[in-house]
N, C-alpha and C positions, 0 to 999 in steps of 0.2 A: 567688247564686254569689259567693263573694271570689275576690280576684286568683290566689290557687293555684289555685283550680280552673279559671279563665281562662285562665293559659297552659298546665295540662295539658290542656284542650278542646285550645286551639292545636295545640299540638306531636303530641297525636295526629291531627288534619287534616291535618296538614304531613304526618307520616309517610306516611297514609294516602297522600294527593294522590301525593309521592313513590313508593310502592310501584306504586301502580295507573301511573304513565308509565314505572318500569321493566318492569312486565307487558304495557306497550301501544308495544313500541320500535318496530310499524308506523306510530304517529302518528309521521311527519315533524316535526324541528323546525320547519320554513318552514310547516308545515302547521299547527300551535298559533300559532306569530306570526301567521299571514294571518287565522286564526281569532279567536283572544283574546287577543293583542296581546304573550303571552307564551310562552316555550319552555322548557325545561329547561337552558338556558344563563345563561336571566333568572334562573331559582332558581338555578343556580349561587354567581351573583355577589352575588344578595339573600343568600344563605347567608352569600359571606365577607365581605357589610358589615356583618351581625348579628353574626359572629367580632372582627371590628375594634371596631365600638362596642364591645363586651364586652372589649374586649385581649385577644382569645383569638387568636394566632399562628396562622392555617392557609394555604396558600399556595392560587393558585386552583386548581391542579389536583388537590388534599385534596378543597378545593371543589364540584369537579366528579362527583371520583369518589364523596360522599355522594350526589349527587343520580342521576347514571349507574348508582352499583352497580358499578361496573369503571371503570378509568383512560378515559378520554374518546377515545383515541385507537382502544382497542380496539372500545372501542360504536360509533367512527364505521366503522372495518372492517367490522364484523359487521352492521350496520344502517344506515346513515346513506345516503341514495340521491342521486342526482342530481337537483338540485329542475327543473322542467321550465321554460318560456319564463312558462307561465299562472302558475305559483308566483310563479316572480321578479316575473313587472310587478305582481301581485299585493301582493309585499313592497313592493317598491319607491312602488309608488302609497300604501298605507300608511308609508310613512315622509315624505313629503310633509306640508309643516304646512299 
């Protein structure tokens, strides 16, 4: 495999990865971080540091809305829930070093 066809794997995993958390907006963010340490806000921001290293201008909420599918504020209306008491000490005990 050379380098082109390395980062085309990539970017269709990415895609991929992306498409299937917009089809799955039941997985709570709190729910992917308590889980695998990441959420769809992680890829947000991983998105607009790969923007930056590259000089490529996008603001985070560009950012967001690749990775969302729709502006971040409307996903949180339409899907985004109340994370419970077990969520939080959950989060919480994981962000402890």
């Amino acid at each position: 495999m050379n380098e082109q066809q390395r980062l085309e794997i990539e970017a269709a995993a990415f895609r991929r990865l992306v498409q299937h958390l917009r089809s799955r907006p039941d997985a709570q963010n709190i729910e992917l971080m308590n889980l695998a340490g990441f959420c769809r806000n992680c890829l947000s921001k991983w998105y607009k540091a790969a923007a930056d290293d590259l000089d490529i201008e996008i603001s985070m909420d560009q950012a967001r809305e690749e990775i969302y599918g729709m502006p971040y504020a409307e996903w949180k209306q339409r899907y985004q829930k109340e994370a419970t008491p077990e969520q939080q000490a959950a989060f919480a005990k994981s962000q402890k070093p």
